[in-house]
PyMOL commands that place a pseudoatom at each C-alpha (Angstrom):
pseudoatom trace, name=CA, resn=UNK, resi=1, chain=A, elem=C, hetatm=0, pos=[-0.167, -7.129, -21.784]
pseudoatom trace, name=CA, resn=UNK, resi=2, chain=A, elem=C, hetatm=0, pos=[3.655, -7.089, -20.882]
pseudoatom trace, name=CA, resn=UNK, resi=3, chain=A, elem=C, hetatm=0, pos=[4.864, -9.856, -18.531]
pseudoatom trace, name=CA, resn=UNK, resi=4, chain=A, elem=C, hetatm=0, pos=[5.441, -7.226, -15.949]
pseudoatom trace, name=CA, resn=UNK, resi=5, chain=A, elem=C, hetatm=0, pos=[1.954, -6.867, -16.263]
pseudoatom trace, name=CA, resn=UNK, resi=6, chain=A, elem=C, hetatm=0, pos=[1.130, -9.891, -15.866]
pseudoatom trace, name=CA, resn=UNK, resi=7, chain=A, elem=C, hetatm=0, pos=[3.262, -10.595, -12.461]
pseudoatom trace, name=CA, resn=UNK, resi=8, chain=A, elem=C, hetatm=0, pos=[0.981, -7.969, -10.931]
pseudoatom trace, name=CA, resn=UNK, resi=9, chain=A, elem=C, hetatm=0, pos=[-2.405, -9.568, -12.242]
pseudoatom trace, name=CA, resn=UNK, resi=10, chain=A, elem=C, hetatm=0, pos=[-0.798, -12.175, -10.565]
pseudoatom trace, name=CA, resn=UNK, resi=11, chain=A, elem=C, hetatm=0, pos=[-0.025, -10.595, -7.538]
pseudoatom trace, name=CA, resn=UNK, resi=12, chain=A, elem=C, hetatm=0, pos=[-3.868, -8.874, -7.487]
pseudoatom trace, name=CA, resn=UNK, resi=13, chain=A, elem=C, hetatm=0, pos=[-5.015, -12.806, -7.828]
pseudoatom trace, name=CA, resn=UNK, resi=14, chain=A, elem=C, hetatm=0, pos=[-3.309, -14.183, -4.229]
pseudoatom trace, name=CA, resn=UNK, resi=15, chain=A, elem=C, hetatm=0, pos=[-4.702, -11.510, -2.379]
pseudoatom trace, name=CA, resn=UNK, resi=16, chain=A, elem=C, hetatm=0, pos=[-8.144, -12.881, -2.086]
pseudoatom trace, name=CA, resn=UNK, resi=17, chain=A, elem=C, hetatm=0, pos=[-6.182, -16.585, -1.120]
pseudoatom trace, name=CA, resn=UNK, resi=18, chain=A, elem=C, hetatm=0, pos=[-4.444, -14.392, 1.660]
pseudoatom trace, name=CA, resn=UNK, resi=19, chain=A, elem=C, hetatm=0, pos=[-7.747, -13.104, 3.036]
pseudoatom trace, name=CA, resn=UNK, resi=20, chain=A, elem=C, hetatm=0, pos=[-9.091, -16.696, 3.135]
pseudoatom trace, name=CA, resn=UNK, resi=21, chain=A, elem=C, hetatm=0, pos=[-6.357, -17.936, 4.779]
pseudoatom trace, name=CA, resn=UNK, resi=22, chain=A, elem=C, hetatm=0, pos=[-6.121, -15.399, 7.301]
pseudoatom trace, name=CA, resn=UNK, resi=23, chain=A, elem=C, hetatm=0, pos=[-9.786, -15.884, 7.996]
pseudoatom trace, name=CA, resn=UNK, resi=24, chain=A, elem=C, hetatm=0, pos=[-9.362, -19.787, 8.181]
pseudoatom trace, name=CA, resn=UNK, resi=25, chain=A, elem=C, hetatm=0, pos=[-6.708, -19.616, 11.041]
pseudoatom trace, name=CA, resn=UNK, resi=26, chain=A, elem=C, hetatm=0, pos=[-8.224, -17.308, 13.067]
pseudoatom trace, name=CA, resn=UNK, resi=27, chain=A, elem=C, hetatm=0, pos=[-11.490, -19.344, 13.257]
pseudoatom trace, name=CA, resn=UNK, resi=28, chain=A, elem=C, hetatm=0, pos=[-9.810, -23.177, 13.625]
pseudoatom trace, name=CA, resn=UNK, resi=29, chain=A, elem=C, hetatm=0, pos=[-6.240, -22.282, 15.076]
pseudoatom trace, name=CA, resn=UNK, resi=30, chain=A, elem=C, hetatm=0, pos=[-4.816, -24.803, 12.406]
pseudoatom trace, name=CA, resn=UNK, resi=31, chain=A, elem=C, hetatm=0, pos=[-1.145, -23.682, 11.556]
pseudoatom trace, name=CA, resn=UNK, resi=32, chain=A, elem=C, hetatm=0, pos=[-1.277, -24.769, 7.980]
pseudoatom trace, name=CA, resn=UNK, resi=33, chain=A, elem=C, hetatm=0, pos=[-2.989, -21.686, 7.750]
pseudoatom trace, name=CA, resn=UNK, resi=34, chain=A, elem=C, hetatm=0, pos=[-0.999, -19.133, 9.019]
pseudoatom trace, name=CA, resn=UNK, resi=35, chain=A, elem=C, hetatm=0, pos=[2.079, -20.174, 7.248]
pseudoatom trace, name=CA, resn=UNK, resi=36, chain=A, elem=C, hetatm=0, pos=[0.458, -20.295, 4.037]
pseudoatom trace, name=CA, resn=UNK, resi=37, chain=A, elem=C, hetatm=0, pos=[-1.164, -16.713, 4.447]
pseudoatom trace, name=CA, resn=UNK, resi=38, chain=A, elem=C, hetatm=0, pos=[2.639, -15.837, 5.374]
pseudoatom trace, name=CA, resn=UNK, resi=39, chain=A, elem=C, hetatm=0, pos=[4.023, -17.797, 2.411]
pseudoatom trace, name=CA, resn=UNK, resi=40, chain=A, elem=C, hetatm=0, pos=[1.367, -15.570, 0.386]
pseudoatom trace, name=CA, resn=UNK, resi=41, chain=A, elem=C, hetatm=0, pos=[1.856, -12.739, 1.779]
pseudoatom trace, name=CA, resn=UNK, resi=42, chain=A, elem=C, hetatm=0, pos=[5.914, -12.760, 1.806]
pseudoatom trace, name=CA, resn=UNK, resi=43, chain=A, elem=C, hetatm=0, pos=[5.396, -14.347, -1.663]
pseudoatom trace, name=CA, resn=UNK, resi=44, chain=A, elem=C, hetatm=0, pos=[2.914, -11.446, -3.630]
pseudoatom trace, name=CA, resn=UNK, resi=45, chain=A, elem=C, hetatm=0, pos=[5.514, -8.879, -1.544]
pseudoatom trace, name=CA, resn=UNK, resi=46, chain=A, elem=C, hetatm=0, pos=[8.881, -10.331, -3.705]
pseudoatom trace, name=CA, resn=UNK, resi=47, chain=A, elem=C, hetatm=0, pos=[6.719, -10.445, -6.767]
pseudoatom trace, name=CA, resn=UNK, resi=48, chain=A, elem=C, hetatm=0, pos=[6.454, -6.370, -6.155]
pseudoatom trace, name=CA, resn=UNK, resi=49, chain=A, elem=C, hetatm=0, pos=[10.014, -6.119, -6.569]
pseudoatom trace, name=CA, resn=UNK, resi=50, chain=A, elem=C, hetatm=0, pos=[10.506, -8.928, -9.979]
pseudoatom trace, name=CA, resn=UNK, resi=51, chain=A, elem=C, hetatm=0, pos=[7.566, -7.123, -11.824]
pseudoatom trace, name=CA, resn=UNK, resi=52, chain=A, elem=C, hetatm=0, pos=[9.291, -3.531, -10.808]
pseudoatom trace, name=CA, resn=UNK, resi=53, chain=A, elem=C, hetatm=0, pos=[12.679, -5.212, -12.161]
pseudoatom trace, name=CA, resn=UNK, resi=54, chain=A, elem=C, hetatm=0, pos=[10.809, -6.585, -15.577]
pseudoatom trace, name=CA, resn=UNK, resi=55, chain=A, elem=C, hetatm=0, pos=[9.413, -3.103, -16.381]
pseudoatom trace, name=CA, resn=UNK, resi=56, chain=A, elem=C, hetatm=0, pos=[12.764, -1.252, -16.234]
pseudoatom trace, name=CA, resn=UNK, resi=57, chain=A, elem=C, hetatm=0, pos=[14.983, -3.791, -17.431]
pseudoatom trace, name=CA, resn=UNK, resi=58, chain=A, elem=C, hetatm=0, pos=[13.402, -4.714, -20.521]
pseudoatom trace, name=CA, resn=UNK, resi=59, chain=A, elem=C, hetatm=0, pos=[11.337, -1.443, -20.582]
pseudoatom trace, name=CA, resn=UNK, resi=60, chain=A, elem=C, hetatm=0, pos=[7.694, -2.461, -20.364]
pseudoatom trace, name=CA, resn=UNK, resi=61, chain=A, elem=C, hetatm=0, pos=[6.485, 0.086, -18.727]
pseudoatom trace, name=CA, resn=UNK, resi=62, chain=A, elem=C, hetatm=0, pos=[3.386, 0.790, -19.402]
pseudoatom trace, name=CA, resn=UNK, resi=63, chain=A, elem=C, hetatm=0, pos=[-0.178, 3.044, -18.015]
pseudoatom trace, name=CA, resn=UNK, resi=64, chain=A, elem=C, hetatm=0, pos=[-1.982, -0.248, -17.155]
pseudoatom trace, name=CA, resn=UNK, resi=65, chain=A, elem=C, hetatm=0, pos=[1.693, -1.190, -15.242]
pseudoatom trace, name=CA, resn=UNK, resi=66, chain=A, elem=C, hetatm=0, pos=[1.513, 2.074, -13.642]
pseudoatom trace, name=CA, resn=UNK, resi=67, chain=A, elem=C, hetatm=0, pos=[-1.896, 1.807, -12.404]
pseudoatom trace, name=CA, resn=UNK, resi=68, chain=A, elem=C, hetatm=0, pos=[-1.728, -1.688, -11.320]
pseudoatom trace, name=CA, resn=UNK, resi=69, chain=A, elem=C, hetatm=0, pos=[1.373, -1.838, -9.167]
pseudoatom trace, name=CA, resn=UNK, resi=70, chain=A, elem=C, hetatm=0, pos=[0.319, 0.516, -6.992]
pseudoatom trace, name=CA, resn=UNK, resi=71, chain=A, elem=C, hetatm=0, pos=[-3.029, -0.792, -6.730]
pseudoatom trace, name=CA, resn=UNK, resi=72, chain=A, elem=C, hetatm=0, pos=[-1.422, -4.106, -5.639]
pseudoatom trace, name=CA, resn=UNK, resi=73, chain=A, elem=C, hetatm=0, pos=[0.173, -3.297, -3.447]
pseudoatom trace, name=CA, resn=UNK, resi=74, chain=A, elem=C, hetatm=0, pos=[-2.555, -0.959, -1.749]
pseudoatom trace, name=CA, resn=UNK, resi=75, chain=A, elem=C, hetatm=0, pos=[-4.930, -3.871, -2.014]
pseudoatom trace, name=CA, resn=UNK, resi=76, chain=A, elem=C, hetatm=0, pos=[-2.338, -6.257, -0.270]
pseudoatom trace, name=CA, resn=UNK, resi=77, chain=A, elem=C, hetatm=0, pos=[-0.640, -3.869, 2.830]
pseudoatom trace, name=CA, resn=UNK, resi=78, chain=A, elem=C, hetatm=0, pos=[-4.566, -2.831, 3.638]
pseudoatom trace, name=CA, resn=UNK, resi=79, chain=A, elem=C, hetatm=0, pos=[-6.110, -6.121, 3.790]
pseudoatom trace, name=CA, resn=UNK, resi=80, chain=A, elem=C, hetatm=0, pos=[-3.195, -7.556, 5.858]
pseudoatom trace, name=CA, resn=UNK, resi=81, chain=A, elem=C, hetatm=0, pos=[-3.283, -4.475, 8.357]
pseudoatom trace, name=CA, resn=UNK, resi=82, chain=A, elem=C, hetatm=0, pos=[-7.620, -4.332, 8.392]
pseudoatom trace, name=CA, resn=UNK, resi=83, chain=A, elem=C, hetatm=0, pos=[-7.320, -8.175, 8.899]
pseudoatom trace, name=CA, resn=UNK, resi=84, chain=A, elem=C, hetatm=0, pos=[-5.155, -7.666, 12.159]
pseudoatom trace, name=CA, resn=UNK, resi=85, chain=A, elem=C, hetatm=0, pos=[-6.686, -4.966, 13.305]
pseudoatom trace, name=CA, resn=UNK, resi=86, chain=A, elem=C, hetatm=0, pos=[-9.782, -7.507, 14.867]
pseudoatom trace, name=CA, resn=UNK, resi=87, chain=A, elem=C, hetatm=0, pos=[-9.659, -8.921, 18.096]
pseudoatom trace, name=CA, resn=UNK, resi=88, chain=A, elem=C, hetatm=0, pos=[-7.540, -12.599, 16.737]
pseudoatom trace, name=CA, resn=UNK, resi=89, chain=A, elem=C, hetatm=0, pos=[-6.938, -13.634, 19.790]
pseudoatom trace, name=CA, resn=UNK, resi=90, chain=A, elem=C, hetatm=0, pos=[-5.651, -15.984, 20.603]
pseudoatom trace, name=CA, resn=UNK, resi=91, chain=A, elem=C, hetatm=0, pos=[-3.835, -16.717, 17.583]
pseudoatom trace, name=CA, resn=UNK, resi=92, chain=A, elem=C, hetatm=0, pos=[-2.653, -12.928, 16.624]
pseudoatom trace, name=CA, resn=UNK, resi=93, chain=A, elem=C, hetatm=0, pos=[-1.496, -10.042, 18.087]
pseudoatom trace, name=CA, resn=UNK, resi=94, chain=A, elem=C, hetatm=0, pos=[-4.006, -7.237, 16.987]
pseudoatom trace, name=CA, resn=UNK, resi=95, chain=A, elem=C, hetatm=0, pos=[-2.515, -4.239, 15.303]
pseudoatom trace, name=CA, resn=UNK, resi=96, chain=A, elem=C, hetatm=0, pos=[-3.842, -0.555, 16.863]
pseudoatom trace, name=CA, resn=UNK, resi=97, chain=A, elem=C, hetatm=0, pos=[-6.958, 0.572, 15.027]
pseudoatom trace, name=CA, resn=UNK, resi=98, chain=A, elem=C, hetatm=0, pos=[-5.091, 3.922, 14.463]
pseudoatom trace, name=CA, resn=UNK, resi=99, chain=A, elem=C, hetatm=0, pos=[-2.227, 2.472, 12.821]
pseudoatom trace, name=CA, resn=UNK, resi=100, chain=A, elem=C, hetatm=0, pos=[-4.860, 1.216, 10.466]
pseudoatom trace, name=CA, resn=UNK, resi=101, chain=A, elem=C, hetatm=0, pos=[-6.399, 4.695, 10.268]
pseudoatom trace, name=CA, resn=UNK, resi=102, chain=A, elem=C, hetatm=0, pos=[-3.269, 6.166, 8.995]
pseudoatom trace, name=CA, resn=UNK, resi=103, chain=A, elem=C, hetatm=0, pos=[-2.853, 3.819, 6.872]
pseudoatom trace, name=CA, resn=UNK, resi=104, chain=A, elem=C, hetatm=0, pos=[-6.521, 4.054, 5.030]
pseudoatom trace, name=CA, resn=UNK, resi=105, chain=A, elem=C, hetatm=0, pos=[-6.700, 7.171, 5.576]
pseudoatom trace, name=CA, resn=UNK, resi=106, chain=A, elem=C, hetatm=0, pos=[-3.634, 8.740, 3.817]
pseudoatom trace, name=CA, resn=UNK, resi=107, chain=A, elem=C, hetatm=0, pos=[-4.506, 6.145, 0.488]
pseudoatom trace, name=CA, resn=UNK, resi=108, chain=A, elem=C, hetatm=0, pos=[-7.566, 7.664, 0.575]
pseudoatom trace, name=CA, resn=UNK, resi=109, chain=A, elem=C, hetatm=0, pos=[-6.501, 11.165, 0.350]
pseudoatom trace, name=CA, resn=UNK, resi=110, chain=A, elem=C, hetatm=0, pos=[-3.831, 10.338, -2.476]
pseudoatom trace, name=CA, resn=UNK, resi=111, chain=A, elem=C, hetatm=0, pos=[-7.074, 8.584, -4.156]
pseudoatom trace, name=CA, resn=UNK, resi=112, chain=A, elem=C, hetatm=0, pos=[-8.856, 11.782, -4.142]
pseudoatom trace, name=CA, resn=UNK, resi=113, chain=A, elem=C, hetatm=0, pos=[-6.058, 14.371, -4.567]
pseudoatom trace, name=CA, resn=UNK, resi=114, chain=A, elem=C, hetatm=0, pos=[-5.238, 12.063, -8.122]
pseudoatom trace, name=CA, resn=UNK, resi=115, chain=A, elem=C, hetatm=0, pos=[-8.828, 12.152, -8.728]
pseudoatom trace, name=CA, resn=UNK, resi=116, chain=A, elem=C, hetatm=0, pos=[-8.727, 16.485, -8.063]
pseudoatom trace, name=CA, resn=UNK, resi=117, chain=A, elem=C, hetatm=0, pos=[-5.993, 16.973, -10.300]
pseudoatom trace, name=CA, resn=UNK, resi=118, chain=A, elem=C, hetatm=0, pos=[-6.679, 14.360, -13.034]
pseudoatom trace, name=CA, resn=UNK, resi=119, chain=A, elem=C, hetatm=0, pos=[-9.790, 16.247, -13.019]
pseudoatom trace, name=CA, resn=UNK, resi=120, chain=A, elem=C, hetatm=0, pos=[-8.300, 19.595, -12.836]
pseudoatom trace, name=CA, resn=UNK, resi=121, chain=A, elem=C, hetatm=0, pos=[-5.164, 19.322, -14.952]
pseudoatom trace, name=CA, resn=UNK, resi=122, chain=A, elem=C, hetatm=0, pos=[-5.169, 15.788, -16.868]
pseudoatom trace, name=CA, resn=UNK, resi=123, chain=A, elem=C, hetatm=0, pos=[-2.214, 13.357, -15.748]
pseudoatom trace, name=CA, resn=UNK, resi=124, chain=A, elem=C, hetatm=0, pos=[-0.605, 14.509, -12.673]
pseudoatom trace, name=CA, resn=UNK, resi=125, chain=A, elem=C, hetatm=0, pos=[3.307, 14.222, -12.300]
pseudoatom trace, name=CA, resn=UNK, resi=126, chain=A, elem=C, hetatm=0, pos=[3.718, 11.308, -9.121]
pseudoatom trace, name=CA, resn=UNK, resi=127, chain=A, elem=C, hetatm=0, pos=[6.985, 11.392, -7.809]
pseudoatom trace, name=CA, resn=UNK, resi=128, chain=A, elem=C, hetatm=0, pos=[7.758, 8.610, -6.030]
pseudoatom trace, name=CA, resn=UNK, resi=129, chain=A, elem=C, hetatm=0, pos=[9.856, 9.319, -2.353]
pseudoatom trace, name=CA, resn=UNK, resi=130, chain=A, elem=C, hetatm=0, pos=[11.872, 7.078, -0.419]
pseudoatom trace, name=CA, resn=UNK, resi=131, chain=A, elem=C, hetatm=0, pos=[10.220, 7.572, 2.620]
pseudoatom trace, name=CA, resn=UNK, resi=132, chain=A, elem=C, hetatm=0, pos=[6.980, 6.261, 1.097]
pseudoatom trace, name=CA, resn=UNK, resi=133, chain=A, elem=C, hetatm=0, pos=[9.088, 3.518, -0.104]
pseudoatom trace, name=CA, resn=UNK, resi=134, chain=A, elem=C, hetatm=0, pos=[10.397, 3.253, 3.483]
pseudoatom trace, name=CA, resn=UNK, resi=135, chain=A, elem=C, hetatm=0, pos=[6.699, 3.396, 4.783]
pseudoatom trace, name=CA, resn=UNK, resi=136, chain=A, elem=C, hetatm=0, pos=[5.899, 0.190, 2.457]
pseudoatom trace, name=CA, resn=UNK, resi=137, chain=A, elem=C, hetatm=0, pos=[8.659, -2.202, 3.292]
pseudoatom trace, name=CA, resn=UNK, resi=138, chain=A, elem=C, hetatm=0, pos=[7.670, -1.254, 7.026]
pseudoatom trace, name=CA, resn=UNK, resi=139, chain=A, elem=C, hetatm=0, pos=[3.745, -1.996, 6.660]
pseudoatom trace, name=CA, resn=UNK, resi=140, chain=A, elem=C, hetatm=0, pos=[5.236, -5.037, 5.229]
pseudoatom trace, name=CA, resn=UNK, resi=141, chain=A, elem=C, hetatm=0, pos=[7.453, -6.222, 7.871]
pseudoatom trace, name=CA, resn=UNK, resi=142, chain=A, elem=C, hetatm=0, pos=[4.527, -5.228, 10.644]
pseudoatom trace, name=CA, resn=UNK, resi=143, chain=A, elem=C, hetatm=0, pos=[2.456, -7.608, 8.902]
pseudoatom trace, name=CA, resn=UNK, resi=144, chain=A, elem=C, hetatm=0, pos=[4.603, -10.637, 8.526]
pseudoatom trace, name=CA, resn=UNK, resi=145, chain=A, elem=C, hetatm=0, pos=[6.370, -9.829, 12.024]
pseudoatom trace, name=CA, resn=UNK, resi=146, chain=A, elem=C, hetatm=0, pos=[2.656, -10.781, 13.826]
pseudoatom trace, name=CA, resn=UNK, resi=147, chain=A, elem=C, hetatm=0, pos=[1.827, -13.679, 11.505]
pseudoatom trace, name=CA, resn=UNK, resi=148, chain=A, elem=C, hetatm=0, pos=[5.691, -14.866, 11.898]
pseudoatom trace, name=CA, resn=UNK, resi=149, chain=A, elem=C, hetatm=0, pos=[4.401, -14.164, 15.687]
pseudoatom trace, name=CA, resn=UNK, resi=150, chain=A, elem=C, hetatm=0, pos=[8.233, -12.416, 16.881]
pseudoatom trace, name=CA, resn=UNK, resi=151, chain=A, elem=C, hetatm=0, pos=[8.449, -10.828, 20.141]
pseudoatom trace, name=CA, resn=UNK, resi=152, chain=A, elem=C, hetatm=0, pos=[5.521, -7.936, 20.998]
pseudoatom trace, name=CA, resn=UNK, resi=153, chain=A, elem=C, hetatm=0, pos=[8.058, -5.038, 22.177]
pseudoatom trace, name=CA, resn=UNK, resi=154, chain=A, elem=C, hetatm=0, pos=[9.878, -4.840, 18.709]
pseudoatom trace, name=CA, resn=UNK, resi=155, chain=A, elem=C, hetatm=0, pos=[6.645, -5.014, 16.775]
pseudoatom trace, name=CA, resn=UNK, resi=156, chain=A, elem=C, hetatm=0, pos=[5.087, -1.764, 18.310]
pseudoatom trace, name=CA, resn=UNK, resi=157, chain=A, elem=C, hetatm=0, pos=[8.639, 0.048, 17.158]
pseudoatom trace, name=CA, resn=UNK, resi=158, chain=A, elem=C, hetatm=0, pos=[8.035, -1.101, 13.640]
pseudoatom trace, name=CA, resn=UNK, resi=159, chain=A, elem=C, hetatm=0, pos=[4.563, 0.151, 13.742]
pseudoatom trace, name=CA, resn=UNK, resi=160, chain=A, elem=C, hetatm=0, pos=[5.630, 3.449, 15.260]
pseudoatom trace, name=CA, resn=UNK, resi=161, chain=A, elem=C, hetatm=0, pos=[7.901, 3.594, 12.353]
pseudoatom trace, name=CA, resn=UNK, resi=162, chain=A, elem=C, hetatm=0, pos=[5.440, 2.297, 9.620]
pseudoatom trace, name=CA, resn=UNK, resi=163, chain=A, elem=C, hetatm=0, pos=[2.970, 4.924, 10.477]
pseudoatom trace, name=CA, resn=UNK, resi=164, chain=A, elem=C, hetatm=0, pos=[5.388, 7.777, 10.822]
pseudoatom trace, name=CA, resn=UNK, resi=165, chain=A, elem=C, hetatm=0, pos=[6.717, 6.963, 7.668]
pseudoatom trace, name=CA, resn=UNK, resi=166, chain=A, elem=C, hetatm=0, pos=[3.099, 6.272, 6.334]
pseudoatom trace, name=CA, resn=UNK, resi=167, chain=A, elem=C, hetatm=0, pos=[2.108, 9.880, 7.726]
pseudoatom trace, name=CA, resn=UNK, resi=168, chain=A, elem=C, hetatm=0, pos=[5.014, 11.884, 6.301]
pseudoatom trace, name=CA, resn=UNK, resi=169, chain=A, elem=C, hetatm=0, pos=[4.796, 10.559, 3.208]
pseudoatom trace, name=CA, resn=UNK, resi=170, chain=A, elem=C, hetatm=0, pos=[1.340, 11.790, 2.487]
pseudoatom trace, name=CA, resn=UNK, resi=171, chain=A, elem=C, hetatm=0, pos=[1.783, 14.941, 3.903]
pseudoatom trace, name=CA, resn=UNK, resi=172, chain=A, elem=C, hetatm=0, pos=[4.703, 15.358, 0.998]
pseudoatom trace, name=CA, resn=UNK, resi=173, chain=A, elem=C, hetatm=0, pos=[2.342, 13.930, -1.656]
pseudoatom trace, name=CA, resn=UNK, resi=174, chain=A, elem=C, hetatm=0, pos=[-0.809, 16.445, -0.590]
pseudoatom trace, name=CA, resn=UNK, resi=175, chain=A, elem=C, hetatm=0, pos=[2.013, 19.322, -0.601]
pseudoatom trace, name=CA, resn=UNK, resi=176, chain=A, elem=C, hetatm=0, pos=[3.101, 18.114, -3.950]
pseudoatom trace, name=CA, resn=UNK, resi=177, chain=A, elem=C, hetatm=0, pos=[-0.230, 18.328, -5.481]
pseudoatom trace, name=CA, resn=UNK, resi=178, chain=A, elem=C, hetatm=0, pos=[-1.041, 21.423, -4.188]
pseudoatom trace, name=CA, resn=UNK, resi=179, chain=A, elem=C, hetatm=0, pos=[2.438, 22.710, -5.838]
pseudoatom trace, name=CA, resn=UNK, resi=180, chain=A, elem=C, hetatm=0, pos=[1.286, 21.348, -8.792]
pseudoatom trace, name=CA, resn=UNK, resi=181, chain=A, elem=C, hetatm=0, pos=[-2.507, 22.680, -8.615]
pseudoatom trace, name=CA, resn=UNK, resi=182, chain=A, elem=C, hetatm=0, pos=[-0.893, 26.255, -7.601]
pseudoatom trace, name=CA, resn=UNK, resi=183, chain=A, elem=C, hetatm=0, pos=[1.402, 26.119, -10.816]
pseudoatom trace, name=CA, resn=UNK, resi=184, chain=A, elem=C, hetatm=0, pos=[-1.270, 24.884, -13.456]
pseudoatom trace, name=CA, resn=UNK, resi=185, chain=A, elem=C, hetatm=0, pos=[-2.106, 27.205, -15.831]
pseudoatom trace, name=CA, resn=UNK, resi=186, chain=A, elem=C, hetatm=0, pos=[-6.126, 26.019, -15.063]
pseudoatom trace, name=CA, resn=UNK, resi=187, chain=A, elem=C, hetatm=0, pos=[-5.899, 27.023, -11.244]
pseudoatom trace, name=CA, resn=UNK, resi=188, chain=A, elem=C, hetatm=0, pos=[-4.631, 30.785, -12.486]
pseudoatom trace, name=CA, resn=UNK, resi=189, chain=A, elem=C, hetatm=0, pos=[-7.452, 31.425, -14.670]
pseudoatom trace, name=CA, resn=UNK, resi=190, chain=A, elem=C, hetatm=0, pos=[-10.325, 30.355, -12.483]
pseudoatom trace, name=CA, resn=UNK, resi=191, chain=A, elem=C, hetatm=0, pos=[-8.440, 32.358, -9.391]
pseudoatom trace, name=CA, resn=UNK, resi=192, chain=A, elem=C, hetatm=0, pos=[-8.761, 35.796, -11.797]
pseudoatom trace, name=CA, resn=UNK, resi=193, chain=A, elem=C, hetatm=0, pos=[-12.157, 34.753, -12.748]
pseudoatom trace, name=CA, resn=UNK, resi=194, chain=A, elem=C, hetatm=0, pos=[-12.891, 35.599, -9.314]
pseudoatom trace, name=CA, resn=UNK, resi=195, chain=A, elem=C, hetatm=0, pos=[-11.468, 38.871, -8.709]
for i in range(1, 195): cmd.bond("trace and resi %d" % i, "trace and resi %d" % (i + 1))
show_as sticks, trace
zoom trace
């Protein structure tokens, strides 16, 4: 259990205070609320980048590291978008339901393509992109740009952005694993089994 590690238990732990909070403002209006989900929210986000910055510089990387960070940050960036994709009004804008389908929908197909070739080929090779990284920082700003409650017209750029960025991004993944399926020594032999 590296302190790396240990940031991102961290960060899985404020997530379900986020929720709450979230929940709490839209129901009594009270603007303690919203500023603490924010302060959560903006908080669990920089704690991404300090237990990214403990792994590499004092190299504790680790498998648990590698399958928790991720999962962090999936389980923060969906429950802020599904959160504000209800009807919050008055208090929030509400995000488009397809923006949240994008969203869900391409973590789910990553979530099964791992499970495929984990299956198929033991531990797949996960290259990480920059426009996935771009994609991130922009589901990110989407979310805190409606709780920090900024003006509408630049928020519907971002999430144009966010979800082209969120799109792309799996489409390079799913073509990644398929290169790597194609190449695998396992996907060979059970093709000429069947000629």
């Amino acid at each position: 259990m590296t302190t790396a590690n240990k940031v991102t238990i961290f960060r899985i732990l404020l997530i379900p205070f986020f929720v709450v909070e979230v929940l709490y403002y839209v129901r009594e209006g009270w603007e303690l609320h919203r500023w603490l989900a924010l302060a959560t929210f903006l908080f669990a986000s920089i704690c991404d980048g300090v237990d990214g910055y403990i792994a590499r510089r004092y190299q504790q990387r680790s498998e648990l590291g590698a399958l928790l960070d991720p999962l962090a940050d999936k389980l923060l960036l969906v429950s802020g978008v599904v959160l504000l994709s209800f009807d919050n009004a008055p208090y929030l804008v509400r995000l488009p339901l397809w923006f949240t389908g994008i969203i869900i929908g391409r973590d789910v197909l990553l979530l099964v393509g791992l499970i495929v070739m984990h299956l198929t080929m033991g531990k797949p090779v996960i290259r990480p992109r920059w426009v996935g990284k771009t994609a991130t920082v922009l589901q990110m700003a989407t979310i805190m740009w409606v709780f920090l409650k900024l003006p509408e017209p630049w928020l519907w750029g971002l999430t144009l952005g966010a979800a082209g960025c969120t799109a792309i991004s799996g489409l390079l993944y799913v073509l990644d694993g398929v290169r790597q399926l194609s190449a695998h020594p396992a996907s060979s032999a059970g093709s000429a089994g069947f000629v």
